[in-house]
N, C-alpha and C positions, 0 to 999 in steps of 0.2 A: 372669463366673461362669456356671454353667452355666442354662439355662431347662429348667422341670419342669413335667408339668400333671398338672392331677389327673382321675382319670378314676372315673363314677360305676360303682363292681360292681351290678349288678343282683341282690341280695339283701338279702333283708328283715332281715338279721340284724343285730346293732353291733358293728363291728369296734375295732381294736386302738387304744389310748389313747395311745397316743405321737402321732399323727399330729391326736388329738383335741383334747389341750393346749397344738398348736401353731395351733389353727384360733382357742380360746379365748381363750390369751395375744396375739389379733392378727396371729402370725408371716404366717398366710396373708388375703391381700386381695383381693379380686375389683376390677379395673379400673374407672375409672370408666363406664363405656360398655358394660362388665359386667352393671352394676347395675341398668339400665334392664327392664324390664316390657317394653318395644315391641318390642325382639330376640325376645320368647319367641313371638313370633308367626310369625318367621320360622327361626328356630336351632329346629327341630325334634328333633335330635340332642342339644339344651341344650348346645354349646359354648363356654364363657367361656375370657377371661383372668384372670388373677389374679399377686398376688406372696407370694413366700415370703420372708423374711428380713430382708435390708437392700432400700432402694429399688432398689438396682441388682442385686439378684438376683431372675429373673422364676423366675415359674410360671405354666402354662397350664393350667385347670381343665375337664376335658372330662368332659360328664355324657351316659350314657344317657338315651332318651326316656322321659318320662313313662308312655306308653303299655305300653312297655316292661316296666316296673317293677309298673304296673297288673297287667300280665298275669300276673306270677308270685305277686302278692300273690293273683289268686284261684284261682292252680293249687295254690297252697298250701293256701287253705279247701279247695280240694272236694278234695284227699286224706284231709284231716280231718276233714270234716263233710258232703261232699256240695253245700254251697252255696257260692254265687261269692265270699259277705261273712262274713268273720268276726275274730273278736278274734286277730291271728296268736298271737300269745304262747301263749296258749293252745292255737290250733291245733296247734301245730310240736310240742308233747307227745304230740298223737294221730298223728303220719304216721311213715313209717317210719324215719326219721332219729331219732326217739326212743331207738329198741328199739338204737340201737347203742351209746347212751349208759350208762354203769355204768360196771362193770370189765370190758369186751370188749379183750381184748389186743389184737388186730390187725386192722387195714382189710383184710377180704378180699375177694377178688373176684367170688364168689359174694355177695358182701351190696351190691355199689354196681354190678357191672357191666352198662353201656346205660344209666343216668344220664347221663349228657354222654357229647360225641364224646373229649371226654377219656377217658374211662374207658370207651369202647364194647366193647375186650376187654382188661382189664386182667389185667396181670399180678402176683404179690403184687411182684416185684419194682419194679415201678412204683409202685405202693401205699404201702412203704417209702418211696419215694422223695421222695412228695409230703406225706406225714406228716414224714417227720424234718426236710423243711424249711420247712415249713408256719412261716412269721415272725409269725403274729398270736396268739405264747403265751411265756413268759418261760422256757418248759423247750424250747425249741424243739436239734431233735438228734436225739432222740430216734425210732425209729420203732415204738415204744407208743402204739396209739391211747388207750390208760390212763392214760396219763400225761399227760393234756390233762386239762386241768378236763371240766366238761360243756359251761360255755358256748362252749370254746374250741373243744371238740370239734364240737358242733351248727355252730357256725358253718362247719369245716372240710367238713363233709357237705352243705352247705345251699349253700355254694359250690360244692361239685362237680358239684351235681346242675345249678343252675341259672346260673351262668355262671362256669367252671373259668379263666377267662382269667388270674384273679392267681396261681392254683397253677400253673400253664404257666410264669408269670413266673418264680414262683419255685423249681421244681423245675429250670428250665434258663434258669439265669440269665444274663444278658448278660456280665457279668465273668467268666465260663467260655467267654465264644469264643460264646454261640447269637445267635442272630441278633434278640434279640427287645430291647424298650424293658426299663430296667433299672427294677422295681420296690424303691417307697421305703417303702412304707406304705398305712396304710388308717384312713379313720375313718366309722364310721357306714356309710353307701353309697357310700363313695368310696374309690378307691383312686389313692393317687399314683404316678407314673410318672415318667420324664427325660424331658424333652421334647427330642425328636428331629429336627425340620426339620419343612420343607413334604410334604405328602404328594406323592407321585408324578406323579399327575397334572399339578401345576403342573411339569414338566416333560417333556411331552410334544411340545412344539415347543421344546427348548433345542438347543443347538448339537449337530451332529451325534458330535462327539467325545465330550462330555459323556453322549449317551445310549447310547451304546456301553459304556461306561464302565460305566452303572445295569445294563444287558442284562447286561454278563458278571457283575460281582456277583448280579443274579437267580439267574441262572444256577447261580451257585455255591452260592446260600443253596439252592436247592433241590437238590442235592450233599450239602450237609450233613446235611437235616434226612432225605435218603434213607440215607446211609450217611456212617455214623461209628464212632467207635471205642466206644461205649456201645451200640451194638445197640440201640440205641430208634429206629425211622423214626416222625418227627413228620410227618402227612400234611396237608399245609393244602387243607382241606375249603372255604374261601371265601378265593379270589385276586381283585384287584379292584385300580384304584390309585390307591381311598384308605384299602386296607390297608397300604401302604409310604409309610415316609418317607425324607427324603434328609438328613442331617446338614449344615448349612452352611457348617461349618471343614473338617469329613474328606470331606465328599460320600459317608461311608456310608449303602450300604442296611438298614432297619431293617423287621422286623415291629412294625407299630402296634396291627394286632387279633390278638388270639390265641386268642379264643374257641369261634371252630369250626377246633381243631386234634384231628384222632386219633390215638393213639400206641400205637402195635403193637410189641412185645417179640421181638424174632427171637430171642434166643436160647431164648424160649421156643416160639415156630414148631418151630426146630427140634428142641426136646426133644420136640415132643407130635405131630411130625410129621403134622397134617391132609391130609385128599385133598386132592394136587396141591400141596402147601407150596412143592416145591422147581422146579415148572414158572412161567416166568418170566410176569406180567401186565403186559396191555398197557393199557392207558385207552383206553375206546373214543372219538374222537372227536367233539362236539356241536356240530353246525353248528345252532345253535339263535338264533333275533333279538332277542335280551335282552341286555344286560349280561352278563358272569363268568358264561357257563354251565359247568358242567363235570359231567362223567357219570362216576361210578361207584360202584362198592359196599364199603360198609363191612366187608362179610364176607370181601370176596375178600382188601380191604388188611389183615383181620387174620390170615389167614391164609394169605400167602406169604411169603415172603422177597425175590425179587426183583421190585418195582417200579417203574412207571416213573410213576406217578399226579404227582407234586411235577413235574419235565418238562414232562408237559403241562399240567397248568395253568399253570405261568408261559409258556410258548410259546403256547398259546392264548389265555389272557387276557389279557397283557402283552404279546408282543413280534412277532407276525405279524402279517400281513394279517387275521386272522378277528378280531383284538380290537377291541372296539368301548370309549368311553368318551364318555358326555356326548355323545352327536351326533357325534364324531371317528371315523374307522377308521384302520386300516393297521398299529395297534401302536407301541411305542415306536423301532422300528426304520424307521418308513416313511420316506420319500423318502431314499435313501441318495445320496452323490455317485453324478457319471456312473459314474466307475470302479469300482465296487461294483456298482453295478446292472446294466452292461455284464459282468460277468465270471458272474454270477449264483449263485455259491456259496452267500451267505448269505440269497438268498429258495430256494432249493432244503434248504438244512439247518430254515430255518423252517420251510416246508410238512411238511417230514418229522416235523419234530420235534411239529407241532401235527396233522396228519392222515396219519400214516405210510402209506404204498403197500407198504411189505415189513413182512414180517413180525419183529418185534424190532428194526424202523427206528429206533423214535424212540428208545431206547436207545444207538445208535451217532451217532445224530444228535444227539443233546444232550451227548454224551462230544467228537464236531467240532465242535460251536457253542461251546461253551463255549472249547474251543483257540483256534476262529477270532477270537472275540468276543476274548480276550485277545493275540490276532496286533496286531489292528486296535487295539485301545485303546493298545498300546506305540508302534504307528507312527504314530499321534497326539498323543504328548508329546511 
């Protein structure tokens, strides 16, 4: 049966009661080894197991940090009231997420846009999008923001502002082809998800075939989220690999966070045509000694049309010689057989693709990588 974990949304609000009667009734269990106090000292992230169901169908329950949580409970007061402490309930009537509550027909983008990377330049198209499928209201469909109670409504706003990751779920959802974990529910601060595999990193030294295999699906999941047939580019603003998991039956690659994701509307670029909309962006390269650096600007990705930002972060963070992870380098591509690294092709489309020498390189260099990466993984089955 399939394994599901639950992941904590970082808002103060209480979400949807299906997921809440299943926590009540006993359905979901937190592992023995779960339970224990002595973990919370080192599970800094608050990661548990857990089960849903029958014993033999698992769940894996993954909570945001404490700290985390902390933080938004006092960016809440002092929108409110100025101080770091206060009664939220209360508070969330004085902040701006109140004033949209009533009979306001429609999420516009004048009213929520630069709350989250989600919504940094929304369009009402998007808007729509994420209202009508918004799953924590029993009129769901619909894309009247009026037609949500208040509670359901508040909470919709309250998530957008302060972590968008379950409306990402659920506006592009995995049973549609997106590359993301398939959202189940939510209760309270939690939200559930399908538990996907081992994150990424636990295969960074697997066999050479196998990570070939992970490179060209990258490769393509950043294809997707750049251009598709919905005119949405989904830009992922933080690449790292234990934002990817790996499926254990399919060995699919999956987006596990989706929190700092931005999503810019070309078809609306190209109606409202901004300076330079149609002059193609490059990512400027960050050779910087951190973890998943990556450099660029929100303004430029909302408004052009052609991108190359998704490219290079997975070329730079993941798959060259510049990625670093846990003390590791080289990428998930390093030490290739002799005969790969003798011919040199795919540390030269790397390089290009992560720190381009021509100009509109890495664009031609991620359309080759991606070919070659699917050359190689064929002549390895």
């Amino acid at each position: 049966s399939e394994r599901r974990f639950l992941q904590l949304n970082k808002c103060p609000a209480c979400w949807g009661t299906s997921w809440c009667r299943k926590f009540l009734n006993g359905q979901l269990r937190l592992e023995s080894w779960g339970r224990l106090r002595l973990f919370d000292f080192f599970n800094v992230k608050n990661v548990y197991f857990a089960r849903y169901g029958e014993p033999r169908e698992g769940s894996r329950r993954r909570l945001g940090s404490a700290q985390e949580l902390a933080d938004i409970d006092t960016k809440i007061c002092r929108r409110a009231t100025g101080r770091g402490r206060c009664d939220l309930l209360q508070a969330l009537h004085a902040t701006e997420f109140a004033s949209l509550n009533g009979d306001v027909r429609l999420l516009t983008p004048d009213a929520v846009e630069g709350w989250s990377d989600l919504v940094h330049c929304p369009s009402q198209r998007l808007l729509d999008r994420l209202v009508r499928r918004y799953a924590e209201t029993k009129d769901s469909g619909s894309f009247l923001l009026r037609n949500l109670k208040d509670s359901e409504r508040m909470q919709l706003l309250i998530t957008l502002a302060f972590n968008p990751e379950p409306l990402v779920l659920q506006s592009f959802p995995s049973d549609e082809g997106w590359p993301f974990a398939k959202y189940l529910g939510a209760c309270g601060r939690m939200v559930a998800v399908n538990y996907v595999g081992e994150e990424l990193w636990s295969y960074f030294n697997a066999p050479w075939e196998k990570r070939v295999d992970l490179a060209w699906q990258l490769m393509e999941i950043a294809e997707q989220l750049t251009n598709n047939d919905f005119e949405f580019a989904l830009y992922l603003l933080d690449v790292s690999f234990d934002n990817f998991a790996v499926g254990p039956r399919d060995g699919k690659v999956i987006i596990v966070d989706a929190e700092n994701v931005l999503v810019a509307d070309k078809r609306l670029i190209r109606q409202n045509k901004p300076e330079n909309w149609d002059v193609w962006y490059e990512s400027k390269f960050d050779d910087c000694d951190k973890e998943a650096c990556l450099s660029f600007s929100k303004e430029i990705l909302c408004a052009r049309v052609t991108v190359d930002h998704n490219y290079y972060a997975i070329c730079q963070n993941l798959l060259s010689r510049h990625a670093t992870w846990r003390g590791t380098s080289g990428g998930l591509l390093h030490d290739p057989p002799a005969e790969i690294a003798k011919d040199g092709r795919l540390e030269a489309l790397l390089d290009e693709c992560a720190n381009p020498k021509k100009r509109y390189g890495r664009f031609q260099a991620a359309k080759e990588l991606r070919e070659y990466l699917a050359q190689l993984s064929n002549n390895v089955r």
